[in-house]
C-alpha angles and dihedrals in degrees: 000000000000081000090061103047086050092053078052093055103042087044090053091058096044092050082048098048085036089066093031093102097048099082086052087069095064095049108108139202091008126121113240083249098055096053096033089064096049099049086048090051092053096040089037118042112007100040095043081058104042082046094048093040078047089058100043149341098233099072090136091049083051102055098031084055090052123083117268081235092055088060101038096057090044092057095042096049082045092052090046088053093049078070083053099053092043093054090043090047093052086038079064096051094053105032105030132252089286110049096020082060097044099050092043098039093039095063090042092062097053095049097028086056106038093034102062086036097055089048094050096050100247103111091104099059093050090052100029111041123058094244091049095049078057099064086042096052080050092058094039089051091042087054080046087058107039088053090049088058089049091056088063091047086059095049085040092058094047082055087047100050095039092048107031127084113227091254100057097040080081113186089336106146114153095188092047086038097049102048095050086045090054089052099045087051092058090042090043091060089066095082080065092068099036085065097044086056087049104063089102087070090050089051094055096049098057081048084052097056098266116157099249094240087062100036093103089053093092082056092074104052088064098035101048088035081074103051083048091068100049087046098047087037084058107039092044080059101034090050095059099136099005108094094238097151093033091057096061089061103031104118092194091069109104107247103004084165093054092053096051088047092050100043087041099051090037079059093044089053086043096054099036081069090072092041091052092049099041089058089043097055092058077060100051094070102174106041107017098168085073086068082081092056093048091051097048100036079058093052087048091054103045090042087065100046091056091046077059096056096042093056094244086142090046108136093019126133127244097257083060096053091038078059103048079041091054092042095051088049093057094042094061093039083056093058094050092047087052096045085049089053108056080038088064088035083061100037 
């Protein structure tokens, strides 16, 4: 049972960081930079805090009675994957929601989910025991499936390029796009291990008094603290000339409102996905670190729904749909194999 409440959770904030992008693609008249940094600011820096503040009231006993190291690492590993969620975010302007989010995501499970594994020690039970072979034949499966959706991405851009006019293809570039998306999956994966360095904090909020679903919150204010400063570093020196700051104050611009609602709610979804997880891994017992490939499997999944409602697979063929529905299929089926498996790790 306590399986099955964590694949919720990590299904609820997949399902969160999955629609995080849609409001952004109502925001007008706004350079990518200008609404990218507050989002950030909101999914970064104000919502880690409100979340943490929401979970105790001895934050500062928490982190004073944690190792300098702990935080430090946390906050390195946080700062390594800022470089991931810009890349992915960029992946998303030049190859679309759904196969901006697969490539990019994809990659982040294998290496968010083996990596940390291998670090903690616990790559042999994941090899060498049957539950174990379970979770693996789930993230096999979940790779399986994310190829499968790129697949569809390819066969989408060949619809794309035989039916669209210059004009409406927009900044769709599958070779660009693929390669940023590549990177920010590698770099994405970092947060991984920034969790995993921050058990310590984790530790220290269940000593606290923390309620033990939310012990891994505080996590999140240094982790993600430190994703907040590549990306502001980036964007400060990327927005030169462009009137990125003065755009967040210009009255003249329609629906400047608007703007702020939609930004500030896009950066509310974006940071409810860690909340979410960090609630669902105190759930997974026997093999914790799969907890990366559910969430993101999720995010993969939902990603593509919604490229479905937004019309993002509009014009293609059937063997392109028979592929995003098999990928969709597998993606599912990986989810339930790794929830099986840390059900039989904790039988």
């Amino acid at each position: 049972m306590e399986q099955i409440l964590g694949i919720i959770l990590h299904t609820i904030g997949g399902f969160s960081s999955a629609s995080f992008y849609v409001p952004t693609y109502k925001i007008k008249k706004w350079a990518w930079e200008t609404y990218w940094i507050l989002l950030g600011f909101v999914a970064w820096v104000i919502m880690p805090a409100i979340g943490c503040w929401f979970v105790t009231d001895k934050a500062w006993e928490i982190y004073s009675s944690t190792s300098s190291s702990a935080l430090f690492y946390t906050y390195l590993f946080g700062a390594l994957w800022g470089f991931g969620g810009l890349f992915a975010g960029l992946g998303i302007r030049y190859m679309g929601l759904a196969l901006g989010q697969s490539i990019s995501l994809g990659v982040c499970s294998v290496v968010g989910t083996l990596v940390p594994a291998a670090m903690n020690g616990s790559l042999d039970s994941l090899l060498f025991t049957p539950s174990g072979l379970v979770v693996t034949g789930g993230l096999v499966i979940s790779i399986l499936g994310i190829i499968c959706c790129g697949i569809a991405g390819q066969l989408k851009e060949k619809a794309w390029n035989a039916q669209r006019s210059e004009d409406s293809k927009g900044e769709f570039s599958l070779m660009k796009g693929l390669i940023i998306a590549t990177l920010g999956g590698i770099m994405s994966a970092c947060m991984a291990i920034a969790i995993m360095f921050g058990e310590p904090i984790a530790k220290a909020a269940v000593s606290s008094g923390t309620v033990e679903i939310f012990m891994n919150i505080p996590i999140f204010v240094i982790a993600l603290g430190g994703g907040f400063t590549t990306n502001l570093i980036y964007v400060v020196i990327k927005s030169r000339g462009n009137n990125m700051l003065s755009n967040l104050f210009n009255r003249k611009i329609e629906m400047l409102g608007r703007n702020y609602f939609l930004a500030i709610l896009a950066g509310v979804m974006w940071y409810l996905q860690y909340f979410f997880y960090g609630m669902g891994a105190t759930k997974m017992q026997g093999y914790e670190f799969a907890s990366w490939c559910i969430h993101l499997s999720s995010i993969v999944l939902f990603s593509n729904l919604w490229g479905l409602w937004l019309k993002e697979w509009q014009g293609v063929g059937r063997k392109t749909m028979v592929w995003l529905g098999a990928g969709i299929f597998l993606l599912i089926a990986s989810i339930v194999l790794i929830g099986w498996g840390n059900y039989a790790a904790a039988a």
